[in-house]
N, C-alpha and C positions, 0 to 999 in steps of 0.2 A: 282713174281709180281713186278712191276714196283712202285719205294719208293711212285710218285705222287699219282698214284690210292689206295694206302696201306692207304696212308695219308687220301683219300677221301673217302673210303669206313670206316674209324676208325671214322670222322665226321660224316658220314651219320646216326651209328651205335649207337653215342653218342646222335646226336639228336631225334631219334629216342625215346630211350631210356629215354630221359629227357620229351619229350611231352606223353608218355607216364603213366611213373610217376606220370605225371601230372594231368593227365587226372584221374587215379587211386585215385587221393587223394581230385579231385573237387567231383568226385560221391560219394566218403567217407562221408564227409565233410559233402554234401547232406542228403546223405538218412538219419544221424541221427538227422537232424534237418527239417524232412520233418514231416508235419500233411495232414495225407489223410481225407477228406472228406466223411462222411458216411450219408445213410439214416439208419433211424428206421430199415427197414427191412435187412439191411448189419449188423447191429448190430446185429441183433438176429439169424444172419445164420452164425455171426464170431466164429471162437474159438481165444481160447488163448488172447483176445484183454484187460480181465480185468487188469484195475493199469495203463494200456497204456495210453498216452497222444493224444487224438483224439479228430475229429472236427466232427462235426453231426447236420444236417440238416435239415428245414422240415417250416412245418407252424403248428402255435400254432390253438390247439386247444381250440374252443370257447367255454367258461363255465370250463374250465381246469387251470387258472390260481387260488392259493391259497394264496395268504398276509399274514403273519405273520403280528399278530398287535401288538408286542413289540420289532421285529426286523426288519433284513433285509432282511429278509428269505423268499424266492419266489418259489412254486412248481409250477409247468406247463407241459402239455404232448407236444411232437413234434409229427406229424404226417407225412406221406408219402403217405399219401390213402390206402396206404396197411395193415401198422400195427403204432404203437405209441408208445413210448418211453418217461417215467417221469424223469424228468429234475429237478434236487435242486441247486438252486443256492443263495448265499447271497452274496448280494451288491447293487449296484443301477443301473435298469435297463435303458436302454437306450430311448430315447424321442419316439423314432418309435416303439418301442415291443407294441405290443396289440394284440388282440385275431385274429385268422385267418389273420394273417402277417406272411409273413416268419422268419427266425430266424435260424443264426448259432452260436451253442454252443460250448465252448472248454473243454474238463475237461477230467475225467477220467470214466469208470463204475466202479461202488463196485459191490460186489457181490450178490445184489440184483438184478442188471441188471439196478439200477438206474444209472443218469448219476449226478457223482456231478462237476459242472461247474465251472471253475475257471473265465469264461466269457462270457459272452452272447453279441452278434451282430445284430441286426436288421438289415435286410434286406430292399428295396423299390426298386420301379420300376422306368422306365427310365423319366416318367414322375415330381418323386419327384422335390421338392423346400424346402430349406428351410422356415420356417417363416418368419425372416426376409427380405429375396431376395422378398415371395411374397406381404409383404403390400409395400416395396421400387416401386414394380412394380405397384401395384394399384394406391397408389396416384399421380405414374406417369400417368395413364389412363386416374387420374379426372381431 
């Protein structure tokens, strides 16, 4: 084989090689720092998912939310239409969570099947505003 083409198929081989690599260590990288997204009803048809770090989704059910009145401690069910899943989470929940609102959770299940949340996300639609943005707008009106 001729030394040029020796030389140029040993770079192609190299580079190769290197995007490759590469490529091996971004979907590495990835999937263990990916959260899939779940309903109610993926939850209860998962195995093996208890202690896992997952996201789960749904709209709160009305008359479902519980208050703790000496802490910060919040129960709630998520729903999918299909089936429901109880949700504990303590901290302070977000200005948008209310009943029949959407809502994504993050946390882990125990082996109750509950989900305990290390955070909770309100959801809105495309039409939200903030508060402020809407009275800034009104008294533009008047």
């Amino acid at each position: 084989m001729h030394p040029l083409r020796r030389q140029r198929l040993i770079t192609l081989i190299v580079i190769f090689l290197a995007i490759s690599l590469s490529a091996i260590l971004v979907v590495k990288g990835l999937s263990k720092n990916l959260n899939l997204f779940y309903t109610p009803t993926d939850l209860i048809n998962a195995k093996d998912i208890e202690g896992k770090k997952i996201r789960a989704g749904g709209m709160v059910i009305k008359g479902s939310i519980l208050k703790s009145l000496d802490s910060l401690q919040v129960e709630f069910k998520v729903t999918d239409f299909q089936n429901s899943l109880t949700v504990k989470y303590e901290g302070v929940l977000p200005d948008l969570f209310s009943e029949e609102a959407g809502v994504v959770v993050q946390g882990s299940l125990d082996e109750e099947g509950v989900l305990q949340a290390q955070e909770v996300l309100a959801k809105h639609d495309e039409n939200y505003m903030p508060p402020e943005v809407a009275k800034t707008l009104k008294k533009d009106d008047s």
